[in-house]
PDB file of N, CA, C and O in Angstrom, chain B, residues numbered from 101:
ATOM      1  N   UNK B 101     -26.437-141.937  -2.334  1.00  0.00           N
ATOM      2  CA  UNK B 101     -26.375-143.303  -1.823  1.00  0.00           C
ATOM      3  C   UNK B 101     -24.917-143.758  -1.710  1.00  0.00           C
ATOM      4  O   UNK B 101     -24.470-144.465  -0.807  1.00  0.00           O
ATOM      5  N   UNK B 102     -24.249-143.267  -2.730  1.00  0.00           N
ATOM      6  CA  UNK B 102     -22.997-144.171  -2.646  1.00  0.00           C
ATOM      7  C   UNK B 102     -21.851-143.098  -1.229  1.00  0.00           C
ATOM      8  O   UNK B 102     -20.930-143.634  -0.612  1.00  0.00           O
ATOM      9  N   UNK B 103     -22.174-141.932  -1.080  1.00  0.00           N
ATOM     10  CA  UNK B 103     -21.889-141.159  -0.065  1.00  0.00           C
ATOM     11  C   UNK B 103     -21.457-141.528   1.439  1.00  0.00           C
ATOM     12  O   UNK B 103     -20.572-141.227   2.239  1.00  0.00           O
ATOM     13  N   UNK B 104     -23.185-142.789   1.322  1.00  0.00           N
ATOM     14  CA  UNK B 104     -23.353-142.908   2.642  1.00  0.00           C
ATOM     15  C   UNK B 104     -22.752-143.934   2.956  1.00  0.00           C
ATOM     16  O   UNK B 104     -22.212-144.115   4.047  1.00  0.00           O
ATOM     17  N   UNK B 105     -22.801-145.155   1.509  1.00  0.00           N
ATOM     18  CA  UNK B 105     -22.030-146.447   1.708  1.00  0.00           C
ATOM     19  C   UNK B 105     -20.728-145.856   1.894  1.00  0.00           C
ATOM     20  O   UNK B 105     -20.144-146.236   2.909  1.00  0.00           O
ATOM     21  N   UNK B 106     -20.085-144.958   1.109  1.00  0.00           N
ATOM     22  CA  UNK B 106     -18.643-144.523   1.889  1.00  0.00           C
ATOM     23  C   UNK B 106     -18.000-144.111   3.275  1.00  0.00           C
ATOM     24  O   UNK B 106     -16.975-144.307   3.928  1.00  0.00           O
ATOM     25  N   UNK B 107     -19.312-143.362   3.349  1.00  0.00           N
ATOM     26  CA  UNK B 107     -19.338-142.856   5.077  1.00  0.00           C
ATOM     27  C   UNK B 107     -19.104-144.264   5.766  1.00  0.00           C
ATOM     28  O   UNK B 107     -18.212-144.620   6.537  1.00  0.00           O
ATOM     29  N   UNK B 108     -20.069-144.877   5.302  1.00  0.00           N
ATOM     30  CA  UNK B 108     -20.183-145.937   6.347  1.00  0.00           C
ATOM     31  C   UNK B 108     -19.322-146.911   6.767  1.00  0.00           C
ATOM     32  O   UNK B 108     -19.160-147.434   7.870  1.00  0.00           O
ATOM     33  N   UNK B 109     -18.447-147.173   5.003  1.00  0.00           N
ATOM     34  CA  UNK B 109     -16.857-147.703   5.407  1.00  0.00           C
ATOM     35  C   UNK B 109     -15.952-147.478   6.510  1.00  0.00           C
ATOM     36  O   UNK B 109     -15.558-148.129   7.478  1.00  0.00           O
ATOM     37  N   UNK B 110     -15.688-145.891   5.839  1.00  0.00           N
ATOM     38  CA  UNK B 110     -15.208-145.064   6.572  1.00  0.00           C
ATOM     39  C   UNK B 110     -15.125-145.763   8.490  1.00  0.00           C
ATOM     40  O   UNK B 110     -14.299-146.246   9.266  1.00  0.00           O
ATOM     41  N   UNK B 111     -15.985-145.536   8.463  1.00  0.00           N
ATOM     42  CA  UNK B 111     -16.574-145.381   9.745  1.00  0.00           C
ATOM     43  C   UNK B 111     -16.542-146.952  10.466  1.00  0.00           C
ATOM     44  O   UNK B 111     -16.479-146.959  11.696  1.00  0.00           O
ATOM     45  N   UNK B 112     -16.565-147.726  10.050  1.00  0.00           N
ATOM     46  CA  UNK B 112     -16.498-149.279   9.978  1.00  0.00           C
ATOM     47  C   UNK B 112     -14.476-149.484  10.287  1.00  0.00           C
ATOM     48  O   UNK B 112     -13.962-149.967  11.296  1.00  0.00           O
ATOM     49  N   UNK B 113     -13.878-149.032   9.272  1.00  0.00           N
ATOM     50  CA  UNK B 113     -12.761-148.929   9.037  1.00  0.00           C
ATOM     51  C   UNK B 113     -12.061-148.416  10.381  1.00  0.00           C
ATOM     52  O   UNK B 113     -11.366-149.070  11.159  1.00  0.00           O
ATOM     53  N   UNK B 114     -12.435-147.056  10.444  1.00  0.00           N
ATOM     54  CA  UNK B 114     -12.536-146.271  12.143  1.00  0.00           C
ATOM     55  C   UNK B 114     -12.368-147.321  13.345  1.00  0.00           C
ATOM     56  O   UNK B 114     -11.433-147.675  14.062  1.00  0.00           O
ATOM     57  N   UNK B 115     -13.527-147.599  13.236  1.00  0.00           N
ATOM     58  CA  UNK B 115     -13.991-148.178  14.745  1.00  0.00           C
ATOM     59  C   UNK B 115     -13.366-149.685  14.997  1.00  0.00           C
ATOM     60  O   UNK B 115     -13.456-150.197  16.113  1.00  0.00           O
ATOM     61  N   UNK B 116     -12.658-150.438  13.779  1.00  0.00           N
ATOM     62  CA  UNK B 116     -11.906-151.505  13.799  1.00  0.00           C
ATOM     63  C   UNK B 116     -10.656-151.055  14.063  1.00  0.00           C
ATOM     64  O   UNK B 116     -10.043-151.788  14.840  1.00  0.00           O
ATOM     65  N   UNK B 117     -10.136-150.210  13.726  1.00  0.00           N
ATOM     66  CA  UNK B 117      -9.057-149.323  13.383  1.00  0.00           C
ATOM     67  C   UNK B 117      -8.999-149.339  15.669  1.00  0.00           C
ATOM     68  O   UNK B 117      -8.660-150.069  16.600  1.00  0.00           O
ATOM     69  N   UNK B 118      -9.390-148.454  15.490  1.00  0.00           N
ATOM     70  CA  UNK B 118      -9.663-148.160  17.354  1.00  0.00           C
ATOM     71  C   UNK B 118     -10.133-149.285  18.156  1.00  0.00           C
ATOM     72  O   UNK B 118     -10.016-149.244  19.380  1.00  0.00           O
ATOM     73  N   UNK B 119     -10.500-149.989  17.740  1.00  0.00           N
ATOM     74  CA  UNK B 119     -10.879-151.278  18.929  1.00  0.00           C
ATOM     75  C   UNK B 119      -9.611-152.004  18.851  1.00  0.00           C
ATOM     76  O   UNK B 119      -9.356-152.655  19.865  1.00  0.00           O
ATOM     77  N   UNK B 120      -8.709-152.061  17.858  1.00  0.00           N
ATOM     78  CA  UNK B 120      -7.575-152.398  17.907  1.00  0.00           C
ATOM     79  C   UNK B 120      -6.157-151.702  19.149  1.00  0.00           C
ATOM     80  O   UNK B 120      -5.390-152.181  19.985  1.00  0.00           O
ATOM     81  N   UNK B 121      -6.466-150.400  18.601  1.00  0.00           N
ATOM     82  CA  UNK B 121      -5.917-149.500  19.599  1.00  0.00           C
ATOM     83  C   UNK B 121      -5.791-150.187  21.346  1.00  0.00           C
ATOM     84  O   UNK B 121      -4.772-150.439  21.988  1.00  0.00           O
ATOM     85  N   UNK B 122      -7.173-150.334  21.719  1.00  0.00           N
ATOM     86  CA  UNK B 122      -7.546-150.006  22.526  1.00  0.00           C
ATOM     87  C   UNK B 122      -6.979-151.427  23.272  1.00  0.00           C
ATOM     88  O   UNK B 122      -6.383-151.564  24.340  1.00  0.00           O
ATOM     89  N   UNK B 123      -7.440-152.484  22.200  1.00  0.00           N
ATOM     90  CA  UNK B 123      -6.671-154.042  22.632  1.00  0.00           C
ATOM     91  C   UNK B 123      -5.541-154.068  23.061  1.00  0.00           C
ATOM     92  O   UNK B 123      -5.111-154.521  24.121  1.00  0.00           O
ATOM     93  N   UNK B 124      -4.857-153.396  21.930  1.00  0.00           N
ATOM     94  CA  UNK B 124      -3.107-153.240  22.460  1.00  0.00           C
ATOM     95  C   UNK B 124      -2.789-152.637  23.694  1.00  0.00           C
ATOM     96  O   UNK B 124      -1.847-152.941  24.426  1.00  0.00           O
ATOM     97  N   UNK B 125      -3.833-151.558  23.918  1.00  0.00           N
ATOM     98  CA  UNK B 125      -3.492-150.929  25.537  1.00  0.00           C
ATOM     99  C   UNK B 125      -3.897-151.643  26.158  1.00  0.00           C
ATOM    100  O   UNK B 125      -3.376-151.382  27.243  1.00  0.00           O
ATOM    101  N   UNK B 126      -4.657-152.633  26.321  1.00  0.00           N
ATOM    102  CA  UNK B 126      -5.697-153.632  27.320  1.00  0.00           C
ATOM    103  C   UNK B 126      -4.243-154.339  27.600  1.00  0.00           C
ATOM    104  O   UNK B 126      -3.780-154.361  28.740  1.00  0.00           O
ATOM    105  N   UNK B 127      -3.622-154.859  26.590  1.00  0.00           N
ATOM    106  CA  UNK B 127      -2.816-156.381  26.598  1.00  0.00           C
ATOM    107  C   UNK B 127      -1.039-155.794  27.633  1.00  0.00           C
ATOM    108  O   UNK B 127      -0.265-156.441  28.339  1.00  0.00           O
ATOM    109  N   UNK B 128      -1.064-154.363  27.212  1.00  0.00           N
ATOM    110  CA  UNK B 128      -0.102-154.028  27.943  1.00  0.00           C
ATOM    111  C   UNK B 128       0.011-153.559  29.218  1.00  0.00           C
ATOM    112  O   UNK B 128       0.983-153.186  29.874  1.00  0.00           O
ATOM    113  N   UNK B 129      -1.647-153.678  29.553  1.00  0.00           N
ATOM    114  CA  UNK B 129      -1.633-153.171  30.821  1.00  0.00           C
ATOM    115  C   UNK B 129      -1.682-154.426  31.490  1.00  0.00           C
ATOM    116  O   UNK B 129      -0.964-154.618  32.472  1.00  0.00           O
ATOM    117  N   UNK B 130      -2.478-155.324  31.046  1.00  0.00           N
ATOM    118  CA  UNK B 130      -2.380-157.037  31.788  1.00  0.00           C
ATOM    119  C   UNK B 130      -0.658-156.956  31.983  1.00  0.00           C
ATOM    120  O   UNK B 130      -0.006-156.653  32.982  1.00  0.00           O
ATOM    121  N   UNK B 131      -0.232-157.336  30.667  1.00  0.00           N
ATOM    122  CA  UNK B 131       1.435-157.590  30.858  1.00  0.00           C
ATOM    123  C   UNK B 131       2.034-156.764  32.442  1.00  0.00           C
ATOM    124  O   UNK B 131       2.738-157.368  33.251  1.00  0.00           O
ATOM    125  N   UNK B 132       1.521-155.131  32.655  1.00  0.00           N
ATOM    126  CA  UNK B 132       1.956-154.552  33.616  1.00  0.00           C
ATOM    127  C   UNK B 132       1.353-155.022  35.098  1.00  0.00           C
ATOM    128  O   UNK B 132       1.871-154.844  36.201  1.00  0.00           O
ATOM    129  N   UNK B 133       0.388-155.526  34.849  1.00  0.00           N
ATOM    130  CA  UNK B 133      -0.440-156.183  35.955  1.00  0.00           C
ATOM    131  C   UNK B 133       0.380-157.349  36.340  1.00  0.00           C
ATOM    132  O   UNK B 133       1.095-157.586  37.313  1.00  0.00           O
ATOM    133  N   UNK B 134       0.066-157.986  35.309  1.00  0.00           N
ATOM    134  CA  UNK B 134       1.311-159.538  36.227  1.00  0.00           C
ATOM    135  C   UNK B 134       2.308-158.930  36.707  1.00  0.00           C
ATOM    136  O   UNK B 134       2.785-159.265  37.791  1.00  0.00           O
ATOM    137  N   UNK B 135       2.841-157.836  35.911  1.00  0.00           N
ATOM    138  CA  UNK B 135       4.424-157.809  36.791  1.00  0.00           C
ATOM    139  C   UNK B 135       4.610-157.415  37.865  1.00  0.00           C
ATOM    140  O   UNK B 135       5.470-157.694  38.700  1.00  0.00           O
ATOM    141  N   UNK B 136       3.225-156.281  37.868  1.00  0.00           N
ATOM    142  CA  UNK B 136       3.057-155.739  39.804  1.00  0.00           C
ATOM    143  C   UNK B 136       2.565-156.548  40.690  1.00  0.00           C
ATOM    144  O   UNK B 136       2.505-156.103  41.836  1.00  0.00           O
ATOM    145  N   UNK B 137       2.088-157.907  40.449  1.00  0.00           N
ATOM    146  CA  UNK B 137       1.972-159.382  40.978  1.00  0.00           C
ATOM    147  C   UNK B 137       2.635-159.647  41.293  1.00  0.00           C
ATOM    148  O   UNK B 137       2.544-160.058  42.450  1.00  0.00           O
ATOM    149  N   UNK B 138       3.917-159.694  40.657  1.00  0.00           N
ATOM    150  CA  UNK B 138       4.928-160.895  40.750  1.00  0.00           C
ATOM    151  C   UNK B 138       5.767-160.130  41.953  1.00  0.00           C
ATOM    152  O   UNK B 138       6.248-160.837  42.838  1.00  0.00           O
ATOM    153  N   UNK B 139       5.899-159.095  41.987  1.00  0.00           N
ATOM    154  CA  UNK B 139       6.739-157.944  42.523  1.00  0.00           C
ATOM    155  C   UNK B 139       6.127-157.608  43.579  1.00  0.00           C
ATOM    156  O   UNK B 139       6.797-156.985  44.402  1.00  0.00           O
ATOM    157  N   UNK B 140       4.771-157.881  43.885  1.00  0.00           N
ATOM    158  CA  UNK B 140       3.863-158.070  45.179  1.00  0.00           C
ATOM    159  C   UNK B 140       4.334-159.073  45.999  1.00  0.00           C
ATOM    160  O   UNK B 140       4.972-158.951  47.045  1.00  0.00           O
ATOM    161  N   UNK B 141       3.914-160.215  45.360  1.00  0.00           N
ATOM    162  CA  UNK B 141       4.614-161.696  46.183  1.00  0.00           C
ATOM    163  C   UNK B 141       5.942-161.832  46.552  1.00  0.00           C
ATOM    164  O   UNK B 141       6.298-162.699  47.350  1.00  0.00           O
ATOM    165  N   UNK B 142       6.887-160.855  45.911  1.00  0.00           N
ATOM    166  CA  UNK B 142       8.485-160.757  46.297  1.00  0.00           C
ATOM    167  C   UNK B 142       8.544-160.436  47.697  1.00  0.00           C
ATOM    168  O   UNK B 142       8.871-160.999  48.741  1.00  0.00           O
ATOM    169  N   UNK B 143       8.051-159.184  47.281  1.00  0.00           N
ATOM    170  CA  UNK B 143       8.053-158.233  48.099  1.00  0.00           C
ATOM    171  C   UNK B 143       7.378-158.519  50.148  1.00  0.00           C
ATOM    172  O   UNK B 143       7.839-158.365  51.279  1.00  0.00           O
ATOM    173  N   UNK B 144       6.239-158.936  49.576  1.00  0.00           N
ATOM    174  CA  UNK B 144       5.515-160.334  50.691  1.00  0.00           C
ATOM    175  C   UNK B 144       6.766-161.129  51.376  1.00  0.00           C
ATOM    176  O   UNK B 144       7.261-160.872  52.473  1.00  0.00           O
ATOM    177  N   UNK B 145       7.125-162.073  50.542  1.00  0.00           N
ATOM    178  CA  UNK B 145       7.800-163.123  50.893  1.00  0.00           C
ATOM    179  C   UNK B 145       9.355-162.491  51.397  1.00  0.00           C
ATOM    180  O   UNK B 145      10.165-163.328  51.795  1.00  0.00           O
ATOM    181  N   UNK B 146       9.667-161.399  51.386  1.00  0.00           N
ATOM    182  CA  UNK B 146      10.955-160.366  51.765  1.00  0.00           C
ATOM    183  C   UNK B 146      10.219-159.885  53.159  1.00  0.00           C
ATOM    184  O   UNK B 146      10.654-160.284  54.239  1.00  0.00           O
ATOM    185  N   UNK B 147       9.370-159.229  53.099  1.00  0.00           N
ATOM    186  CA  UNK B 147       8.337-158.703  54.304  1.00  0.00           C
ATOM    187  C   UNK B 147       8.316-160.346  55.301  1.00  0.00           C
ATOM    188  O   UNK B 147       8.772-160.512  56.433  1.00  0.00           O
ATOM    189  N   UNK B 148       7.877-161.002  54.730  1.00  0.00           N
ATOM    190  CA  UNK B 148       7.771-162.589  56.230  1.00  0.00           C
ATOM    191  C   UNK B 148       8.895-162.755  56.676  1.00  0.00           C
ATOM    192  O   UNK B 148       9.164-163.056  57.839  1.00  0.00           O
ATOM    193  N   UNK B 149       9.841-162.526  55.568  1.00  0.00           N
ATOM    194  CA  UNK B 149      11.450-163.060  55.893  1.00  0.00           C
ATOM    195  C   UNK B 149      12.059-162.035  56.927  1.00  0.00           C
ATOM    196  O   UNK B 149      12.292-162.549  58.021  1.00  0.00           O
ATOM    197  N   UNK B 150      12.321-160.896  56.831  1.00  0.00           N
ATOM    198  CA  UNK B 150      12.583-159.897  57.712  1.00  0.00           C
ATOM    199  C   UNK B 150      12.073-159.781  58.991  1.00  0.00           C
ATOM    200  O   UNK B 150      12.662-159.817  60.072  1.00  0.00           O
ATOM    201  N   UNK B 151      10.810-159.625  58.709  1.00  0.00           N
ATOM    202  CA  UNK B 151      10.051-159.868  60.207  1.00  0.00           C
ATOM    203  C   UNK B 151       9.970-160.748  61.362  1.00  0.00           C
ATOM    204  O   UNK B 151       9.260-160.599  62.356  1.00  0.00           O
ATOM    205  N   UNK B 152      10.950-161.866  61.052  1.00  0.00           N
ATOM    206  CA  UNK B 152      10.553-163.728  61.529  1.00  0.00           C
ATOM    207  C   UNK B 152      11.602-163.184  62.869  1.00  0.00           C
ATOM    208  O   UNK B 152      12.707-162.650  62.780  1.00  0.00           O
ATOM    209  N   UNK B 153      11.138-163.390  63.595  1.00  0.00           N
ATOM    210  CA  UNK B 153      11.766-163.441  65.296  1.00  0.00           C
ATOM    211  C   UNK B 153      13.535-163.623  65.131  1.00  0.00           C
ATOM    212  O   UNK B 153      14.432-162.867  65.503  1.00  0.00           O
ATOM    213  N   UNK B 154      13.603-165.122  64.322  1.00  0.00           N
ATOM    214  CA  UNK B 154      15.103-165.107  64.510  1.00  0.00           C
ATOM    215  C   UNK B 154      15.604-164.376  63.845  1.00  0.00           C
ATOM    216  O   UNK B 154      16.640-164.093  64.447  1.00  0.00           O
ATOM    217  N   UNK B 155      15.563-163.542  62.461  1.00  0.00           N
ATOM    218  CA  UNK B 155      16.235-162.099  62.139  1.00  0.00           C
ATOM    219  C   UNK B 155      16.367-161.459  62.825  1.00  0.00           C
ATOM    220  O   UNK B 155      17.514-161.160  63.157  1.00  0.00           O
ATOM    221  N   UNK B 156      15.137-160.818  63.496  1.00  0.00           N
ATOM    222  CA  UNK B 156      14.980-159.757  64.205  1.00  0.00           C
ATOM    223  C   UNK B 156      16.496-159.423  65.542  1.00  0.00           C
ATOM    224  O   UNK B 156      17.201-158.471  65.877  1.00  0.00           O
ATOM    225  N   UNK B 157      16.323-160.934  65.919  1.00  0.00           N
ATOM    226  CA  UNK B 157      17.132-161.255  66.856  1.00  0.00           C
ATOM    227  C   UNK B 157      18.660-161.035  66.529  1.00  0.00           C
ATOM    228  O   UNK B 157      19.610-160.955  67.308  1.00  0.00           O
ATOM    229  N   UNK B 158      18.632-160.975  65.425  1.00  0.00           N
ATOM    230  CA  UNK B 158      20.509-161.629  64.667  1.00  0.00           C
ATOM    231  C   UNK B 158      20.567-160.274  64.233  1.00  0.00           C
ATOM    232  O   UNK B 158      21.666-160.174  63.688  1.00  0.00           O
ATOM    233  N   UNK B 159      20.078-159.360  64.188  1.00  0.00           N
ATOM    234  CA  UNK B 159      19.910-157.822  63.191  1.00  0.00           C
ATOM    235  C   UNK B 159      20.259-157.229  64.914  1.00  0.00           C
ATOM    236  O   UNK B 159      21.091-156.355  65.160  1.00  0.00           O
ATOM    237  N   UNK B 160      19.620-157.763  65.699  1.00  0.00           N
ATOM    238  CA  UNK B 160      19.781-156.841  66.966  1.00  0.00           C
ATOM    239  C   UNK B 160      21.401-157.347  67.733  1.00  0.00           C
ATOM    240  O   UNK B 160      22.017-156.556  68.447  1.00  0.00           O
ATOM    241  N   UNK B 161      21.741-158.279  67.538  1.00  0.00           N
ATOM    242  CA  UNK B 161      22.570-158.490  68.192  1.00  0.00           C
ATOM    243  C   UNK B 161      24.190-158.625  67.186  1.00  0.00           C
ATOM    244  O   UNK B 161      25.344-158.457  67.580  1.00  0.00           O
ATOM    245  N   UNK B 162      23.758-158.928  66.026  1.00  0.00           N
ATOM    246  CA  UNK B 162      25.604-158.849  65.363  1.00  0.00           C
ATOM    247  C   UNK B 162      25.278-157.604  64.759  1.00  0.00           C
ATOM    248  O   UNK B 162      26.199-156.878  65.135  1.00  0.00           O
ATOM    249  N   UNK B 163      24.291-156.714  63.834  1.00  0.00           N
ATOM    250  CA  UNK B 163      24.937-155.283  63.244  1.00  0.00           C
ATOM    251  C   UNK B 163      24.727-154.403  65.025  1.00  0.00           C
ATOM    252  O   UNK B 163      25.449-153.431  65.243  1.00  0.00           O
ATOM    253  N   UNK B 164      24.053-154.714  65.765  1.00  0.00           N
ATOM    254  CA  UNK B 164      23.657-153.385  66.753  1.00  0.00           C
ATOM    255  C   UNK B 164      24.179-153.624  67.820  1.00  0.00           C
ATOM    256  O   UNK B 164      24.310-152.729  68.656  1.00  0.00           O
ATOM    257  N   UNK B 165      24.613-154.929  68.046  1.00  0.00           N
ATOM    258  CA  UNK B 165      25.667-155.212  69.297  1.00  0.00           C
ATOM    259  C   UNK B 165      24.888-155.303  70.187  1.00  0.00           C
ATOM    260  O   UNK B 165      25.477-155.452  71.258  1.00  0.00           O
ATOM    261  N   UNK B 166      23.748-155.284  70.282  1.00  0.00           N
ATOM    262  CA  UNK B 166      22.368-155.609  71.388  1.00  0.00           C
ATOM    263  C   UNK B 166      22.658-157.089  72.196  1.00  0.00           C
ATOM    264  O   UNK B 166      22.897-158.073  71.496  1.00  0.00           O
ATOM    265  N   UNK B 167      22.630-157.232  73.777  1.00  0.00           N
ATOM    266  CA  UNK B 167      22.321-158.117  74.225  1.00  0.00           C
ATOM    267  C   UNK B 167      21.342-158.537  74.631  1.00  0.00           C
ATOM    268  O   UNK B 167      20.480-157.717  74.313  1.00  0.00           O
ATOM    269  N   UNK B 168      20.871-159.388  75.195  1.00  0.00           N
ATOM    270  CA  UNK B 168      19.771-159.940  76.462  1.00  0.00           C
ATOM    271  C   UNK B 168      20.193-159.587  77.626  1.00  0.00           C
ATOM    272  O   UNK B 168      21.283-159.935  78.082  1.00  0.00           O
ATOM    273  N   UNK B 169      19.109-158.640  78.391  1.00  0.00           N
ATOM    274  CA  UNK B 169      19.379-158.741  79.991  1.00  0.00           C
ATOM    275  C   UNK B 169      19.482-159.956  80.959  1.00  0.00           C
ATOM    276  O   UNK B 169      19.496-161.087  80.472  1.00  0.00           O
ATOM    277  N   UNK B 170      19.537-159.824  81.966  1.00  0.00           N
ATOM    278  CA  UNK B 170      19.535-161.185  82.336  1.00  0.00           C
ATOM    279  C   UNK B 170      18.361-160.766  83.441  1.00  0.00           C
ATOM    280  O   UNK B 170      18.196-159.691  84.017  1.00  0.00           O
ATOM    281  N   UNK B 171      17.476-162.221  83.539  1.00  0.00           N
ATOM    282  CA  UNK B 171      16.142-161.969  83.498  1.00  0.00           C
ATOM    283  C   UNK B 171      15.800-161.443  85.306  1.00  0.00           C
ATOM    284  O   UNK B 171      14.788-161.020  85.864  1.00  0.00           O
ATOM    285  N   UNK B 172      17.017-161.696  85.714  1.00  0.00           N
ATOM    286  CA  UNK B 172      16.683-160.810  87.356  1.00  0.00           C
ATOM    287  C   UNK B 172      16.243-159.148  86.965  1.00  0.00           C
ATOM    288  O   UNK B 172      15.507-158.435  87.647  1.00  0.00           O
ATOM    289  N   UNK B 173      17.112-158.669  85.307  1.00  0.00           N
ATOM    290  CA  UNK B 173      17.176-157.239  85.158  1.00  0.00           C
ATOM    291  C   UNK B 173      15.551-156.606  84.235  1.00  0.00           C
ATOM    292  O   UNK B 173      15.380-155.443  83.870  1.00  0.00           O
ATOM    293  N   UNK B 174      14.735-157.558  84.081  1.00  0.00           N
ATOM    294  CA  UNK B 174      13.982-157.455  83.461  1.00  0.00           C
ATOM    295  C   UNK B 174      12.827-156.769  84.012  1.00  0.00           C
ATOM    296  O   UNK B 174      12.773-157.056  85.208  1.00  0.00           O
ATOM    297  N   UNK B 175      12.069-156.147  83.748  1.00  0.00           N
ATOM    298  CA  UNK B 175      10.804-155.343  85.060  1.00  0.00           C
ATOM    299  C   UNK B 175       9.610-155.394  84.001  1.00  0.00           C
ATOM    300  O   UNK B 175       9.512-154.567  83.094  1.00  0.00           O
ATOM    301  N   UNK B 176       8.971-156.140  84.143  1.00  0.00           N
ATOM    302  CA  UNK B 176       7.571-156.254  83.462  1.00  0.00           C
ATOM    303  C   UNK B 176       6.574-155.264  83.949  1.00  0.00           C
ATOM    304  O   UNK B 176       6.394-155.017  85.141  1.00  0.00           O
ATOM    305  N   UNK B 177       5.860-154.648  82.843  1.00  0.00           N
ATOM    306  CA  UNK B 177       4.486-153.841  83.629  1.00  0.00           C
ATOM    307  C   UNK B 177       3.542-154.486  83.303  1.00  0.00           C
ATOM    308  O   UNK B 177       3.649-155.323  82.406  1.00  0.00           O
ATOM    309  N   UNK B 178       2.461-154.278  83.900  1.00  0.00           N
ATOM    310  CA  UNK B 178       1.050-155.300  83.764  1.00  0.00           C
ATOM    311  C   UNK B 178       0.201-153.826  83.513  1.00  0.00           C
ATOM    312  O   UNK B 178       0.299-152.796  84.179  1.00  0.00           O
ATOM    313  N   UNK B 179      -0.627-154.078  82.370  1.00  0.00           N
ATOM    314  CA  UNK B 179      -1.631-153.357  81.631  1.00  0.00           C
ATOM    315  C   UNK B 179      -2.305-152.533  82.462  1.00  0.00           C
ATOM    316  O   UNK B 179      -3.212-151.823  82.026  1.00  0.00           O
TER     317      UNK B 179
END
């Protein structure tokens, strides 16, 4: 009898022992979660910024020296 009450400590002891474990990995993976959040929305808000017409425009014309044709030089195709 007293074997089993030991076992059973044991074993009690264990499984508190490990649910603990397991919390601490839970809590550090949240912690890693927000941060790949936060680093999402950067990243987003860098992505809108880059993309916005008037960059595009200012990236093409002061680093690449790109002009505008002038619109007699322009030749549109239709689909």
């Amino acid at each position: 009898m007293g074997i089993v009450l030991l076992l059973s400590a044991l074993a009690v002891i264990y499984s508190k022992y490990y649910s603990r474990l397991i919390f601490i990995e839970i809590q550090k993976q949240e912690r890693a979660l927000d941060q790949y959040e936060v680093e999402w929305g950067q990243m987003q808000l860098e992505l809108t910024m880059l993309a916005e017409q008037n960059r595009v425009e200012l990236v093409a014309r002061d680093q690449l020296k790109l002009v505008m044709p002038l619109r007699e030089k322009i030749i549109y195709i239709k689909p």
